[in-house]
N, C-alpha and C positions, 0 to 999 in steps of 0.2 A: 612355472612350467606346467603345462597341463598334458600329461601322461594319456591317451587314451588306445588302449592297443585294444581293439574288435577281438581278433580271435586268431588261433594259431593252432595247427591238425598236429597229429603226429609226424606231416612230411614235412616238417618245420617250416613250411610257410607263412609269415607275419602278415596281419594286414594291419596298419597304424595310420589312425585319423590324427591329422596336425593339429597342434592347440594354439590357441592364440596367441600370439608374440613367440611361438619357439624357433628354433633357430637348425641349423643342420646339425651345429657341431652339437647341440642339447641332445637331438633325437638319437645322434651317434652313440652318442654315449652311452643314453640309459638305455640303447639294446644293442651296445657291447661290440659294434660295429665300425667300419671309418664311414667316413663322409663322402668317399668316392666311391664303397660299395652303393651305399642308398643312391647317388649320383646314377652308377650305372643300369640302374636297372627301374629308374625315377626321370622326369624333368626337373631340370633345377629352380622352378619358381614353386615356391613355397608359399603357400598360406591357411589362414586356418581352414578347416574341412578337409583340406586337400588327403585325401587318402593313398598312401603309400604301399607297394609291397615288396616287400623281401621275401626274397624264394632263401629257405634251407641256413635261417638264421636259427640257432642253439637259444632259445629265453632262456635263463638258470630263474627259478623259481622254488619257494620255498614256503610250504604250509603253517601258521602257526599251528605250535599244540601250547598243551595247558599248561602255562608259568612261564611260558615265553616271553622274552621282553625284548625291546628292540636293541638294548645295551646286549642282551645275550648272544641275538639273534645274529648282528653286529659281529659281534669276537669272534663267535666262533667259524662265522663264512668270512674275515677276515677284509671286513668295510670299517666305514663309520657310521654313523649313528644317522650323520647329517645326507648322507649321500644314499642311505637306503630311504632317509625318509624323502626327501629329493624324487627318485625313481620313482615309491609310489604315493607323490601327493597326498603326505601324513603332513597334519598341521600339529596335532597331538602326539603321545607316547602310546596311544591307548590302540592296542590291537583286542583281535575279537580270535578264540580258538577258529581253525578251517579257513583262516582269511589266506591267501594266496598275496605273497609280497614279490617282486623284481629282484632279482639283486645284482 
């Protein structure tokens, strides 16, 4: 899944560039939305580039700090391991202090 969210204000406006091969129920998912929201306020042909926006969508977002690990990081926002690294297109364990993760 290729992850690529542009940017988002404080008026919780998402803008999301499509990644290659993803799918509706993928994008749903990792911003936490259904698939008939994106529908409604999107066309339904999809493909990569295709940039999407969601008006007044909540991201939950979460800074590493120092000694952070993604098993921690994991528990205590109450995922898995596999599914935060999923959202942000981690192939490794290895975070950086200040990195900004999805969850």
């Amino acid at each position: 899944m290729n992850i690529k969210i542009s940017g988002f204000s404080n008026n919780k406006n998402v803008v999301y560039m499509v990644g290659e091969n993803e799918t509706l129920g993928e994008i749903a998912n990792c911003l936490g939305v259904s698939k008939s929201y994106i529908l409604q306020h999107n066309s339904e042909t999809l493909y990569e580039g295709k940039v999407l926006f969601l008006p007044e969508v909540d991201l939950k977002t979460y800074i590493v700090k120092p000694f952070d690990s993604l098993q921690s990081i994991a528990k205590d926002k109450n995922i898995s391991v596999e599914e935060l690294k999923e959202k942000n297109q981690l192939d490794s364990d290895y975070l950086f202090v200040g990195q900004k993760l999805f969850l």
